[in-house]
C-alpha positions in Angstrom: 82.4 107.7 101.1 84.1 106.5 104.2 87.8 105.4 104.2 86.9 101.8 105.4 84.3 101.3 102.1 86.6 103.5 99.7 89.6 101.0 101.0 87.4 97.3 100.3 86.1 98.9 97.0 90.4 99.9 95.5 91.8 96.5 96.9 88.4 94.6 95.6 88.4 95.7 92.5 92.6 94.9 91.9 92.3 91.6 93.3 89.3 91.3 91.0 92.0 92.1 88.0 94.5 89.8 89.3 92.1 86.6 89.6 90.1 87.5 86.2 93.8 87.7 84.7 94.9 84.2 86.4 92.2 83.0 84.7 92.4 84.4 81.0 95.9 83.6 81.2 96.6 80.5 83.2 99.6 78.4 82.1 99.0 75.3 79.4 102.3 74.1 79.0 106.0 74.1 80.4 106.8 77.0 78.4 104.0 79.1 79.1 104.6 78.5 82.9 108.3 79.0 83.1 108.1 81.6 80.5 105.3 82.9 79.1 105.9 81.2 76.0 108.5 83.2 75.3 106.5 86.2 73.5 106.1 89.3 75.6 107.1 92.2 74.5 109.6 94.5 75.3 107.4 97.8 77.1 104.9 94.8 78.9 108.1 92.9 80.0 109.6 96.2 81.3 106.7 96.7 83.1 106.4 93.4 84.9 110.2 93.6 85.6 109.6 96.9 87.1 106.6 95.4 89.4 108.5 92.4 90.0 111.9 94.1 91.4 109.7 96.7 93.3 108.7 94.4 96.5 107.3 95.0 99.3 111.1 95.7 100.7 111.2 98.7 97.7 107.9 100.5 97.5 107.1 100.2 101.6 110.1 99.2 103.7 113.0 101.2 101.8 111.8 104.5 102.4 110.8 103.6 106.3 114.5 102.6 106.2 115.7 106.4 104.7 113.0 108.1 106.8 114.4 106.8 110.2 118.1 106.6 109.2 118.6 109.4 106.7 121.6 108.8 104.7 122.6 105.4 106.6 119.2 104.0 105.4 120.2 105.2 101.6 122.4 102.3 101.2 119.5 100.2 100.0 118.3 102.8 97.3 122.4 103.2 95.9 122.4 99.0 96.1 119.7 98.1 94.2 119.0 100.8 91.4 122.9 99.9 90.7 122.5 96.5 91.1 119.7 96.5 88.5 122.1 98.5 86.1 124.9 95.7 86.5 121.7 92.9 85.5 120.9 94.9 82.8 124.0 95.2 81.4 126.5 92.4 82.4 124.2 89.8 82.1 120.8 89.8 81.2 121.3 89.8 77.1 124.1 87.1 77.1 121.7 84.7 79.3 118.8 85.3 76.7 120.7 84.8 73.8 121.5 80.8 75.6 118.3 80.6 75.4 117.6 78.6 79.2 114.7 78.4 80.9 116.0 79.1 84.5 119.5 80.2 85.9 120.9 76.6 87.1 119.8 75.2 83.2 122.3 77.8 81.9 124.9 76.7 84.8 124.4 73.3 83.9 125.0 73.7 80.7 128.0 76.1 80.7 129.4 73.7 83.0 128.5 70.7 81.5 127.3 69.4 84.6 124.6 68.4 87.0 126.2 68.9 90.1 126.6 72.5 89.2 123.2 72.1 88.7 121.6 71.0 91.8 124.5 73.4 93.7 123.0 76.0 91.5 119.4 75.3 93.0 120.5 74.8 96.2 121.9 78.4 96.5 118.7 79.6 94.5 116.2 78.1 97.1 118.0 79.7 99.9 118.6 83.2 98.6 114.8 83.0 97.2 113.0 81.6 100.4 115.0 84.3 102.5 113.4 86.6 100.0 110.0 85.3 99.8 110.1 85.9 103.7 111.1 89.2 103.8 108.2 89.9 101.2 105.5 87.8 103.7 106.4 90.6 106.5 105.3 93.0 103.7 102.1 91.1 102.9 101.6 90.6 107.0 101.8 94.4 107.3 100.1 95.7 104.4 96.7 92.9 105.0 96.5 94.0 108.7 96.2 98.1 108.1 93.9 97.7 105.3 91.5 94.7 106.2 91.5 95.8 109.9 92.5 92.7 110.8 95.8 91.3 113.2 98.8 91.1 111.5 98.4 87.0 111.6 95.1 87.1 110.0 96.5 89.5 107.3 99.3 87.3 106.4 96.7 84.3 106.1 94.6 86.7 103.2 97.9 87.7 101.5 99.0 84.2 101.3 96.2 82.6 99.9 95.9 85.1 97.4 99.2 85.0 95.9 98.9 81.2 96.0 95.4 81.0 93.8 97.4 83.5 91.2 100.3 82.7 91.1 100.3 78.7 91.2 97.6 78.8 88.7 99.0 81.5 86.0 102.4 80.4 86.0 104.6 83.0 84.2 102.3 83.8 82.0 99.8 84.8 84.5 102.2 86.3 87.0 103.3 88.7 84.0 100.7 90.2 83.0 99.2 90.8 86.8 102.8 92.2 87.4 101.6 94.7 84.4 98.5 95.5 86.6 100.4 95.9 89.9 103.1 98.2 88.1 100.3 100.7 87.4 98.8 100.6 90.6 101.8 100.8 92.4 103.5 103.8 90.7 100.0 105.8 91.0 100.2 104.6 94.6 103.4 105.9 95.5 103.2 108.9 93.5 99.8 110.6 94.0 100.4 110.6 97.4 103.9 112.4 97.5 102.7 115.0 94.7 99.7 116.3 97.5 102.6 115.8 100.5 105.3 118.0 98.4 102.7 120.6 97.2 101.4 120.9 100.9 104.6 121.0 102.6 106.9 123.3 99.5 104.2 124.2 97.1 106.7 122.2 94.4 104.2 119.4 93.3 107.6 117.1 91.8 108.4 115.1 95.5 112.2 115.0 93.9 112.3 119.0 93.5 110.2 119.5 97.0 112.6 117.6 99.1 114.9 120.4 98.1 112.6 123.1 98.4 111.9 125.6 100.8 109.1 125.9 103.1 106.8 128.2 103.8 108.7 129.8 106.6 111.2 130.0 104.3 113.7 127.3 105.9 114.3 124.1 104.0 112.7 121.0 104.3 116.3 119.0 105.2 116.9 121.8 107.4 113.5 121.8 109.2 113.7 118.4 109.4 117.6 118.3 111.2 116.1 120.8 113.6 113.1 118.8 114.5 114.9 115.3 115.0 117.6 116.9 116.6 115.4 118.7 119.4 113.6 115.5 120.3 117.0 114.1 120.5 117.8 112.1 117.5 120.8 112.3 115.1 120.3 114.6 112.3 118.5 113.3 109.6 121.1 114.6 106.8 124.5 113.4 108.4 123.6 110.2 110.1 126.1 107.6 108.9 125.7 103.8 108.5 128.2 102.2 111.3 131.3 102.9 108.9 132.5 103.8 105.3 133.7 100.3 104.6 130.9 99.0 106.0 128.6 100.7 103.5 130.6 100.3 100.6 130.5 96.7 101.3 126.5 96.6 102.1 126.1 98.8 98.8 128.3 96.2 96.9 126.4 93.0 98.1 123.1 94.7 97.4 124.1 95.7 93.9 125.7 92.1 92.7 123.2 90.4 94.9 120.4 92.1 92.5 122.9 90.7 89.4 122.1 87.4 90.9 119.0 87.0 91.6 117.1 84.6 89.4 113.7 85.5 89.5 114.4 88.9 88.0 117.0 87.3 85.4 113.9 84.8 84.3 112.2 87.5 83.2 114.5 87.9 80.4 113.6 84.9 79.4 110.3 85.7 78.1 110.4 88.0 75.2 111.4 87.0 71.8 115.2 87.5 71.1 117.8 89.5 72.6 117.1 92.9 71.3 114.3 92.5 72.9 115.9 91.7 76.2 117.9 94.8 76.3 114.8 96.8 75.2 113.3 95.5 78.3 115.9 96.3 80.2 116.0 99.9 79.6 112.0 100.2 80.2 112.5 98.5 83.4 114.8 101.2 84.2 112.6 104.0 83.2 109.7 102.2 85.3 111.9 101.6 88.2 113.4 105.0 88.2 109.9 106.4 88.8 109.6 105.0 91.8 113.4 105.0 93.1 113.7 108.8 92.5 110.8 109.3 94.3 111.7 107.3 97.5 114.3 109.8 99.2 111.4 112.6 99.0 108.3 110.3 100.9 110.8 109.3 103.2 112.1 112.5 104.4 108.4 113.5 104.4 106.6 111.5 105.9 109.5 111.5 108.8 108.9 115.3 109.4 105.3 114.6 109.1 105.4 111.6 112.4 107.8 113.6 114.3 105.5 117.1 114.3 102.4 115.1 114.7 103.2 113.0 117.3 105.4 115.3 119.3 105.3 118.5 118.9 108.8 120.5 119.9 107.4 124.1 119.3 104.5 123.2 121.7 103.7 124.0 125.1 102.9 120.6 126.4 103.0 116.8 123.7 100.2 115.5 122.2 97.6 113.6 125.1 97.4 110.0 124.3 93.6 110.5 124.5 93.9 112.8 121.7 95.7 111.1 119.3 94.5 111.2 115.9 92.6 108.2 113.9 95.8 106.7 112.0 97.5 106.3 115.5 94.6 104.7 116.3 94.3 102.5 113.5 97.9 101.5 113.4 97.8 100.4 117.1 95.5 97.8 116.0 97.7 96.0 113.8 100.8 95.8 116.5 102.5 97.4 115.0 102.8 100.7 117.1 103.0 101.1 120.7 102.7 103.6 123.4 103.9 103.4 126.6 102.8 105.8 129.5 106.1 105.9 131.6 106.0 108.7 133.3 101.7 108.1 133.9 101.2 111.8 132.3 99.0 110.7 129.4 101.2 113.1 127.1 102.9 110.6 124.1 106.8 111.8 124.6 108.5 110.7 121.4 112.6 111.1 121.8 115.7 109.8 120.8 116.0 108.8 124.5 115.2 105.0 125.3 114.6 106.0 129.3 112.3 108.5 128.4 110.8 107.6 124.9 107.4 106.2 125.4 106.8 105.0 121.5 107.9 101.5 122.6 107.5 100.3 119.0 107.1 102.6 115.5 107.4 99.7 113.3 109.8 101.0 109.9 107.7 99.4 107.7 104.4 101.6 108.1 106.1 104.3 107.2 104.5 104.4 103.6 101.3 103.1 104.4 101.0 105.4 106.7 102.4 108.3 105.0 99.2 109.8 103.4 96.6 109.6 106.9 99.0 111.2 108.8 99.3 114.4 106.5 95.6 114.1 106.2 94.9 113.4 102.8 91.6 112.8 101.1 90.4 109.0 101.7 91.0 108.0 98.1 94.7 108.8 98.0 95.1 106.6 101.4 92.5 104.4 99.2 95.0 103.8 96.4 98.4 103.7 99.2 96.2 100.5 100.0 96.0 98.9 96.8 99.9 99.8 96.3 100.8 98.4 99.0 99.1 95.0 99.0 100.3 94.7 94.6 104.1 95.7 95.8 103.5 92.6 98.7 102.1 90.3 95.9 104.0 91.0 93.2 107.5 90.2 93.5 106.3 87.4 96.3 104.7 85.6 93.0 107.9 85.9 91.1 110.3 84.1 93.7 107.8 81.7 94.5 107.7 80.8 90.6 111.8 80.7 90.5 111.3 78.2 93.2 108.9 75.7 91.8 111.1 76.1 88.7 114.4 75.4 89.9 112.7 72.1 91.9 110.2 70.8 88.9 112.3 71.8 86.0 115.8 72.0 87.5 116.2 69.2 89.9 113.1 66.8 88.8 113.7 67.0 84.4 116.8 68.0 84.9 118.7 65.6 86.9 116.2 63.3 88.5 113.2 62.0 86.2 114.4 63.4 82.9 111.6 61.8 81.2 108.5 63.1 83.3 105.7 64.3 81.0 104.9 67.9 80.8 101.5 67.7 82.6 103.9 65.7 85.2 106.6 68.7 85.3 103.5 71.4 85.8 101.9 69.6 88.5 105.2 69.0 90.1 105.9 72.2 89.9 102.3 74.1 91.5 103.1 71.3 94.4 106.9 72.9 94.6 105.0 76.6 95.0 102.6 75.6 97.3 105.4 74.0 99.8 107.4 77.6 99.5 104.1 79.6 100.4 104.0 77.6 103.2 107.4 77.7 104.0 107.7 81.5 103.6 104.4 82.0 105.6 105.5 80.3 108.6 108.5 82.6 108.6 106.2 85.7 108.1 104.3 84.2 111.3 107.9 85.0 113.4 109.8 87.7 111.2 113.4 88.0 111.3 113.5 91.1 110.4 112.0 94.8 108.7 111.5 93.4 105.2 114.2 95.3 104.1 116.7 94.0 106.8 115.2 90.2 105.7 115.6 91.0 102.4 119.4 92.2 102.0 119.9 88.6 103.7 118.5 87.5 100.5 120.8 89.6 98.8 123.8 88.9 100.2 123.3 84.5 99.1 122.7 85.1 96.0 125.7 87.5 95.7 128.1 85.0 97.4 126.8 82.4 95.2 124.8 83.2 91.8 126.4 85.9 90.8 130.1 85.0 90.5 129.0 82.2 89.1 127.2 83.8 86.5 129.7 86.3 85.6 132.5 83.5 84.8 130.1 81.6 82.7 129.9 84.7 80.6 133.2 86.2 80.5 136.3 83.5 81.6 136.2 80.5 79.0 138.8 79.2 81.2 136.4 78.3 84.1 135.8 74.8 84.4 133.1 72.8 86.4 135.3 71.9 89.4 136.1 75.6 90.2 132.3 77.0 89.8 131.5 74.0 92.0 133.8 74.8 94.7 133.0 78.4 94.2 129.2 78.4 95.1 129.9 76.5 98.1 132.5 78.0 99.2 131.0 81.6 98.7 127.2 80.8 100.6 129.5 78.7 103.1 131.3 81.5 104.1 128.5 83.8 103.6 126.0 81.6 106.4 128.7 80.7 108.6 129.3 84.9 108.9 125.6 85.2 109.3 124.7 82.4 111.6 127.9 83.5 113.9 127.0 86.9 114.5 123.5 86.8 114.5 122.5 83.6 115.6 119.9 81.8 113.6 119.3 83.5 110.7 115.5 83.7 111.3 115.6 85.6 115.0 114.6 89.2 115.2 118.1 90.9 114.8 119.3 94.1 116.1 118.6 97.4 115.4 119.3 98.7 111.7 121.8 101.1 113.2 122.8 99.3 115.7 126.5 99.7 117.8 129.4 97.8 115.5 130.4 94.1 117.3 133.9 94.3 117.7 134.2 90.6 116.3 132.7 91.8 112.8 135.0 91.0 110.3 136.8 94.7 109.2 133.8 96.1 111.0 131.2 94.7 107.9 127.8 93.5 109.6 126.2 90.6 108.6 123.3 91.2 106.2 126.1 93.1 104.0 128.4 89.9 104.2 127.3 88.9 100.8 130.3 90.9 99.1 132.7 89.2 100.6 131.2 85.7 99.9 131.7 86.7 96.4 135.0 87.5 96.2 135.9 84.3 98.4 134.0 82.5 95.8 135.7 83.8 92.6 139.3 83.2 94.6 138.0 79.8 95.5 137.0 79.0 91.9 139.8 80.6 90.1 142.9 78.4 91.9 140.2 75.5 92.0 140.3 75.8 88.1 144.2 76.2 88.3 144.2 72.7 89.3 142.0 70.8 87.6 140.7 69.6 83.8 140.6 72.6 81.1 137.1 72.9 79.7 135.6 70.6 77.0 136.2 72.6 73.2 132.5 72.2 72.8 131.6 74.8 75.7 134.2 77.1 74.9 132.6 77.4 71.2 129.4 77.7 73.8 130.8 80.8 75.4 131.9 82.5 72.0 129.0 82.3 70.6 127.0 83.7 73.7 129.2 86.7 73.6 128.9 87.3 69.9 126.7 90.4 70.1 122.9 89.4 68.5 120.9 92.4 66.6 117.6 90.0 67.0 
């Protein structure tokens, strides 16, 4: 069966499983829509946690990230599998035991005010619409390769989609699709990089094989140093990201950022007690693992794999641009690779040389996508890349959308507004509420800022300056009062935009390159998208002499934040 049948028959059949499960499980109350009613169980809600943290920025932008910047790109991989650890642990359990529906109900309630609340949204749209459109450039990419369509036209098909799903399952529905996707997406990324190691090392675990030798005997790391470095490029194994403190603080805003993000935290919400929670936590780290561990090996793969195919060092002459094989071809179609003839040879010259490097544009994020047809694998594994790639795209895209409508409907309508809306008011409200953020998020997707990973640590670095601080004194100071959290989210996601919009311009322009040369106005050298760590420790400075100042809290919350921290064996 040919690749184009093979490819409409994988995807046709998941999105078959994804609509048939929107319908079995489609949302008929508050409860069931914000949280599944509550009842998941621990394995199924690791699962869905897993799906829902691995976006399109972790299963295909990450490793396009390590595979063109080596150790600089594997700040994102340290970030977020330790960012999930500090969720896990720090806060995840004490924010199910409160029992709250979404993140600004519990900061309205340990603050004993609505103000905190609607800051608490505030912050939460803007770190989750940033998100959502980092996760569109995914959906954009992933659409276009597979459907043979424009990237446009593939952003359309993703969007609508996630929409019918999504807006009609609630939580409940989004949950148990994320089960689906989980599957799908692990097989996706695996099965691939067990044929890739086995071909490349004959060691069929990709974690093992990136250590391995091959068969001329010289190591994969080292083949691949020699390689990148005789076309011109920095070494593959010692290229560092701008500076040391620059990385520490991009690896700290990525790991707190994950600590604060809401639509993974809601996920907590919907199993039965806290045991539970943390028994979901630790399957969401096996899951997650699978994937993560896995990453460094298709990366440094599939960028030995490009480099020998398209140009070929040990050769006598470069590939001819006539000859170039059918995933060139196919890729070209989407945009999202170019050749240029520059010197009118019709050889493809692929260096680290701007004068002289005629692939104008090897988008990062194909990377994984295209992984498997460039080592030539059987039209089933690319098959199954497909479907992978399109549930990674949906999955956490349907998570921050829902964390959205919530925070709007629940949050800001019930909550502060029209406390005595009906529930069929609050649901409706809240489909209209994901519907405006597709939208929203789609025309971003049209004009990306970024690589979805470079979109999404933006994403990260809010809800680290804003959420997460936030969160962490509502848990473990009873001294912290309204006033100072108040001043503290604003003053941390100030701080944190003002950085960005300064030294990038509008947030939502095409920025510069991942590894780009350090602007000597950066504060302490520290780039933008990894600002977020210092928004954070501006916003617990800013709250702590705030609170100084200012009314001790009422005895009722403090008895609050006892209990919360009183450890719970069910």
């Amino acid at each position: 069966m040919d690749l184009q049948t093979l490819t409409f028959l994988f995807v046709g059949v998941t999105f078959a499983v994804y609509i048939g499960i929107a319908f079995w499980a489609r949302a008929g109350s508050t409860s069931e829509f914000y949280v599944a009613g509550g009842g998941i169980h621990p394995v199924a809600n690791g699962m869905a946690t897993a799906a829902d943290w691995m976006s399109a920025a972790s299963f295909i932008s990450m490793a396009g990230l390590i595979a063109f910047y080596g150790y600089g790109g594997s700040v994102f991989l340290m970030g977020w599998t330790g960012g999930y650890v500090l969720l896990a642990m720090l806060l995840a359990p004490y924010l199910r035991k409160h029992g709250s529906f979404t993140v600004p109900e519990f900061i309205s309630d340990r603050y004993y005010s609505k103000t905190a609340r609607v800051v608490a949204v505030i912050c939460l749209i803007i770190a989750s619409v940033t998100y959502v459109i980092g996760q569109m450039k995914g959906i954009g990419v992933a659409f276009s390769r597979f459907l043979e369509v424009d990237y446009e036209t593939g952003l359309v098909s993703g969007m609508v989609i996630v929409a019918f799903y999504a807006v009609m399952g609630g939580m409940k529905g989004i949950t148990y699709t994320q089960i689906a996707q989980y599957v799908i997406m692990i097989f996706a990324y695996t099965i691939p990089a067990v044929f890739i190691s086995l071909h490349l090392t004959g060691n069929p675990i990709p974690q093992l094989g990136l250590g391995s030798t091959m068969a001329d005997g010289t190591y994969l790391l080292d083949k691949l140093d020699q390689v990148v470095a005789q076309l011109g490029f920095a070494e593959y194994t010692t290229q560092a990201r701008l500076s040391a403190t620059n990385m520490f603080v991009y690896t700290l805003s990525l790991m707190i950022g994950t600590a604060g993000l809401p639509h993974v935290i809601m996920r907590f919400f919907t199993v039965k007690s806290v045991k539970a929670a943390r028994e979901s936590a630790g399957w969401a780290l096996i899951f997650i693992a699978l994937l993560y561990t896995t990453a460094p090996a298709v990366a440094g793969m599939a960028r030995l794999n490009l480099m020998t195919t398209i140009d070929q060092p040990n050769a006598e002459q470069n590939l001819a641009y006539a000859d170039r094989p059918s995933w060139f071809k196919n890729w070209e179609k989407t945009g999202l690779l170019k050749f240029e003839d520059k010197n009118n040879d019709g050889l493809i010259s692929y260096t680290g040389d701007k004068k002289t490097n005629e692939m104008v544009k090897v988008d990062r994020d194909i990377m994984v996508l295209a992984n498997p047809e460039i080592a030539g694998l059987p039209n089933w594994v690319i098959a199954i890349v497909a479907a992978g790639g399109l549930a990674a795209a949906l999955s956490t895209a349907a998570g921050l959308l829902l964390a959205i409508a919530s925070s709007i409907s629940h949050d800001l309508l019930k909550g502060v507004w029209k406390p005595n809306i009906s529930e069929r008011e609050e649901l409706r409200y809240s489909r209209l509420s994901m519907i405006g953020a597709i939208l929203i998020a789609g025309y971003y997707g049209f004009n990306p800022p970024d690589f979805a990973a470079g979109t999404v640590a933006l994403a990260f670095g809010l809800a680290a300056s804003s959420l997460f601080p936030v969160l962490m004194m509502g848990i473990f100071s009873k001294k912290m009062n309204k006033e100072g959290a108040i001043a503290g989210m604003l003053s941390g996601i100030g701080v944190t935009l003002l950085y960005v919009f300064q030294h990038k311009g509008i947030m939502f322009v095409q920025s510069t390159s991942f590894l780009g040369d350090m602007d000597p106005n950066w504060f302490l050298g520290i780039e933008p998208n990894a600002f977020g760590a210092i928004g954070a420790l501006v916003n617990f400075a800013v709250a702590f002499i705030v609170m100084s100042r200012t009314a001790k809290i009422p005895a009722n919350v403090e008895r609050m934040i006892e209990n919360i921290r009183v450890p719970a064996s069910s």
